[in-house]
Every structure is written in C-alpha cells, then in structure tokens.
DOPA-256835 format. One record per residue (C-alpha): residue number from 1; residue in one letter; z, y, x. Coordinates in Angstrom, 3 decimals. Last residue first. Layout:
BEGIN
nr_rest_pz_py_px
NUM_A_Z_Y_X
...
This chain:
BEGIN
nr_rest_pz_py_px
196_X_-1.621_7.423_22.868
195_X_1.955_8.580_21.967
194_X_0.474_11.608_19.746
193_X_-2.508_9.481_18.646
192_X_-0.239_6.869_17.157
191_X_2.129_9.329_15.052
190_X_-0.984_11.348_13.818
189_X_-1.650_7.890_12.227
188_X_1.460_6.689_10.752
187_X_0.674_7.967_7.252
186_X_-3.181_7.034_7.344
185_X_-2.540_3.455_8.757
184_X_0.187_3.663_5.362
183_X_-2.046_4.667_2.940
182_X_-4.697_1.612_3.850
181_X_-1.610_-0.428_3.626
180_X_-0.428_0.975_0.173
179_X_-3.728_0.801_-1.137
178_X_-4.320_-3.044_-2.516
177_X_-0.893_-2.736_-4.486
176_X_1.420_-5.424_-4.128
175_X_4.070_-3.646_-2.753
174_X_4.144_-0.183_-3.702
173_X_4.316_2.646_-0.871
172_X_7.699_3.979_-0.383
171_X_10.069_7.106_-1.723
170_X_11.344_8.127_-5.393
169_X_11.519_4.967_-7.421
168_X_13.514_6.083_-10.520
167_X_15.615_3.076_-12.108
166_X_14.858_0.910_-14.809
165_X_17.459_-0.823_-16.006
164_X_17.708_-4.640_-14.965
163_X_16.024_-7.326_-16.261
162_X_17.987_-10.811_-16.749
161_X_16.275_-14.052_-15.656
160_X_18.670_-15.292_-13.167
159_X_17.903_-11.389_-11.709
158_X_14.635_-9.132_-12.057
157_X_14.776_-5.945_-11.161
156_X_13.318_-3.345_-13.038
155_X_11.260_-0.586_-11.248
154_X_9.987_3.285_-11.545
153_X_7.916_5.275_-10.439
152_X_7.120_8.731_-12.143
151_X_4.712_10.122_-10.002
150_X_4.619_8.871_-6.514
149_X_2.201_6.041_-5.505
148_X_-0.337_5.432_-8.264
147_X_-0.992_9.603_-9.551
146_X_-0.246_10.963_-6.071
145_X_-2.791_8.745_-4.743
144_X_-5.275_9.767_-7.459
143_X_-4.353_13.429_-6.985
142_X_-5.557_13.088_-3.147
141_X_-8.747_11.066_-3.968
140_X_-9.679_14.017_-6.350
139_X_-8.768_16.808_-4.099
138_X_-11.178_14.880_-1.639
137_X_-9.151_13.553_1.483
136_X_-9.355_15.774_4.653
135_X_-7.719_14.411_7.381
134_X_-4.984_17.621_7.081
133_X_-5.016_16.921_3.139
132_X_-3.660_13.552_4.154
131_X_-0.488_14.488_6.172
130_X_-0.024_17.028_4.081
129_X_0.460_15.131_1.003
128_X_2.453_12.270_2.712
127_X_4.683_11.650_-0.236
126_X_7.538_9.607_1.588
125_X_7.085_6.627_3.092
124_X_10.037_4.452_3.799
123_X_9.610_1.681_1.305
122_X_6.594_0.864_3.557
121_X_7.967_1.067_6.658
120_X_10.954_-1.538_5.802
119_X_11.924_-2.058_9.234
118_X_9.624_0.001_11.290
117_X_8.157_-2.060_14.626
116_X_7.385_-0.273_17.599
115_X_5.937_-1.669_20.715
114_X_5.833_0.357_23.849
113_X_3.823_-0.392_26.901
112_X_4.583_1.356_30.100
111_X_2.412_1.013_33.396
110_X_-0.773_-0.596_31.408
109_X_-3.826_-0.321_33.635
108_X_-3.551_-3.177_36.207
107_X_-6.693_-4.792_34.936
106_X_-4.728_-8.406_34.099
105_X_-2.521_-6.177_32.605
104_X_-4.459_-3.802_30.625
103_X_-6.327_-7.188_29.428
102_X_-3.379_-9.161_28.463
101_X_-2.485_-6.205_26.137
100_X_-5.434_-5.728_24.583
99_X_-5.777_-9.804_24.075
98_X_-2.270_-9.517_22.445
97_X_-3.301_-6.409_20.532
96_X_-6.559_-8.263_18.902
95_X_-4.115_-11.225_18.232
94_X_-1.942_-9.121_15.953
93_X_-4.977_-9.253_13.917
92_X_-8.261_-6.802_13.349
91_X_-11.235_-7.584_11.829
90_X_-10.446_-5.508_8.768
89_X_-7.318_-3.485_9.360
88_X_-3.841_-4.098_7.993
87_X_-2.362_-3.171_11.524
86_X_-4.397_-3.307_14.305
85_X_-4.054_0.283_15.808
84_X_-4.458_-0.142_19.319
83_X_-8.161_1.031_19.222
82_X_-6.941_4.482_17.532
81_X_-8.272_5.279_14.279
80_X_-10.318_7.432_12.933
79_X_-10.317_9.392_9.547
78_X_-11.995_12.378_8.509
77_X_-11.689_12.854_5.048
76_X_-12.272_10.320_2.335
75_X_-13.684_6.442_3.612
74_X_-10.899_4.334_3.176
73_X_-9.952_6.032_-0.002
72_X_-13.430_5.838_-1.685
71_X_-13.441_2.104_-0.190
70_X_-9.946_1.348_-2.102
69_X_-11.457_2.832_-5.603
68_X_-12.520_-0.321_-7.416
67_X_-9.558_-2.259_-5.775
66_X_-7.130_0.359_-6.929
65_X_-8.957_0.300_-10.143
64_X_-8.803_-3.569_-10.586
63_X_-4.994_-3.310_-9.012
62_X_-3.906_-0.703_-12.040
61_X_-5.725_-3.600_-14.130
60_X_-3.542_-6.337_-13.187
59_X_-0.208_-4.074_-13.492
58_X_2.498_-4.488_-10.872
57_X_4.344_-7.661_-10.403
56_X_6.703_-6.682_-6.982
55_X_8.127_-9.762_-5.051
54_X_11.404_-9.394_-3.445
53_X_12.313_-11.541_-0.345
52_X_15.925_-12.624_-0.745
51_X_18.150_-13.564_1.648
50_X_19.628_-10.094_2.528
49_X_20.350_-9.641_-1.352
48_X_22.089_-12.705_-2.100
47_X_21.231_-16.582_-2.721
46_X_23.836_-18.789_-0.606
45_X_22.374_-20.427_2.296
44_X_20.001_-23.745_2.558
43_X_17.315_-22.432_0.028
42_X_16.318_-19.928_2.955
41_X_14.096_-16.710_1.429
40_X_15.438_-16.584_-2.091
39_X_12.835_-15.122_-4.168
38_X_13.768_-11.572_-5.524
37_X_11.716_-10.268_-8.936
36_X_10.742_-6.962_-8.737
35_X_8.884_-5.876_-11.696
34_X_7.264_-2.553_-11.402
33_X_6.041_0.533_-13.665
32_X_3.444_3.420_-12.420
31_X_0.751_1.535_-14.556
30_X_2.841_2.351_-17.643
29_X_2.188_5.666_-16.884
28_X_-2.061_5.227_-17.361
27_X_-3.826_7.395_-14.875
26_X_-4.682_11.086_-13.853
25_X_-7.726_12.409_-12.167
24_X_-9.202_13.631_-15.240
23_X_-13.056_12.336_-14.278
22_X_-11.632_9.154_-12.354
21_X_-8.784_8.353_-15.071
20_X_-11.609_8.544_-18.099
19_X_-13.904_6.343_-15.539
18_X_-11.292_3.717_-15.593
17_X_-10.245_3.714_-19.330
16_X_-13.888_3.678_-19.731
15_X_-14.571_0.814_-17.618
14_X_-11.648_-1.409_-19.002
13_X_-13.460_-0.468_-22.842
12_X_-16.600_-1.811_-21.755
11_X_-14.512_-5.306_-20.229
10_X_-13.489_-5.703_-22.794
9_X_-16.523_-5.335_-25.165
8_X_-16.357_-9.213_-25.487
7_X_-18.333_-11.920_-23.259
6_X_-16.240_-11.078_-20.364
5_X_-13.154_-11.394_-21.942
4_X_-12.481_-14.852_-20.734
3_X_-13.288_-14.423_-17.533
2_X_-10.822_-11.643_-17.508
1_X_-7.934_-14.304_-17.988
C-alpha cells in the first residue's frame, strides 16, 4: 500500500506527523487502539478462549514510527545485558542458551540452573517508569514509551465477526508492536542480574 503513495506527498505528510510526535513527545490516540481477533489454535476441539491464540492489528503507521524509533530505544540509557539473556535479541536463539548450558556442564561449572518461564509476561507488565529512568532513558524516549504502551489503551475484540466494546487496557506490552520485546529485556533486566 505505501508503495503506492510514494510518488504523492504521502509520504511528506507521514514524516511530519512523525517529527510533530518526536518534537512534542506525544502521539496520535487512535494509535493507542487494538483489534484482537482470536484464531483457534487446534481446529480438532471446540473454539473457546483457552484455544484461541489472539492476534492484535495495531496501526501500520504507529509500527513505521516504532520501527523508526526502535534503535533510539535500544540504545537510551545505560543498558547491558547479561550473556544468558537470549530472549528477543539479535543473534541470539534459544539455541545460544542450550550451547551455554551444555558448556557449563561439560566444564563442570553449573551446580544449579534455573529456568523461568512467565506465562503471559507481556500482558503482565506494568508501567516500568522507574525501572527505565534508573538505566537512564532520555525524558523524551521515556514519554514516548508512555505515549505507545500505557496511555489510554484500549481494545475490541473481535468474535464471528462482531466487535466488542472497547475496554480500557491498563497493564502489558502490545502485541504486535516492534518495542514491546525490546521493553520487556529492559523490564526483566534488574531481575536477571540479581539471580546472576
């Protein structure tokens, strides 16, 4: 579709909308709206809520600016992460902690190991402001995140092609959007070093 519009002044008025929300550090409400639409997981048994997967639709250009801003994010503050932190990092895969792990073995080194897997991390995370002013994130970067992730959410769920009312979304990172996992590494951080 953008293809499309490149050869119009589109794309010039896209780049203002996205430097006005850069200079005022706010963006567009209707960017802070979802559609959830549940796909059945397993054809084979009946379709209800613990065998569906939901799908979020978020805006296309809310995920242009994410996208546009994602390295400014990445890099903000002082950030580092632990070596057995893997998670929805570039060059790393849950095979980078397997070869960790047959390593401290193979070396003797690993006495305990602990694994830890949140169900439904990312719809648990609340507004981490201090979490991310203590690593430092420009004022800027932090009202940005605010602005995506936590002010005035709100979703409509889709069912046998009905919408639903739009409910409040007060907690959680938004699936489909290119900086909840970034967000999330930076959430769970401080918990990583303190059982390293």
């Amino acid at each position: 579709m953008l293809r499309h519009l490149l050869d119009t002044t589109f794309p010039q008025h896209l780049c203002q909308l996205f430097d006005a929300c850069l200079r005022i550090g706010q963006t567009p409400a209707r960017w802070n709206e979802a559609l959830v639409n549940p796909l059945c997981k397993d054809r084979k048994k009946p379709y209800t809520a613990t065998n569906s997967h939901p799908i979020s639709l978020i805006c296309l250009f809310r995920k242009l600016f994410e996208s546009l801003i994602l390295p400014v994010v990445s890099a903000s503050g002082n950030m580092s992460y632990p070596g057995i932190q893997a998670g929805f990092r570039s060059g790393y895969s849950t095979l980078t902690n397997v070869l960790t792990l047959h390593h401290l073995i193979e070396v003797d080194a690993a006495r305990h190991i602990v694994f830890l897997d949140f169900a439904s991390a990312f719809d648990r995370v609340g507004w981490p402001y201090q979490e991310l002013k203590e690593q430092g994130i420009n004022h800027l970067v932090l009202q940005l995140v605010y602005q995506l992730m936590y002010r005035d959410m709100s979703y409509s769920l889709i069912v046998n092609g009905c919408e639903s009312q739009k409910p409040p979304r007060t907690s959680g990172l938004l699936q489909g959007s290119p900086l909840s996992p970034i967000l999330f590494n930076r959430f769970i951080n401080s918990l990583l070093q303190s059982l390293n």
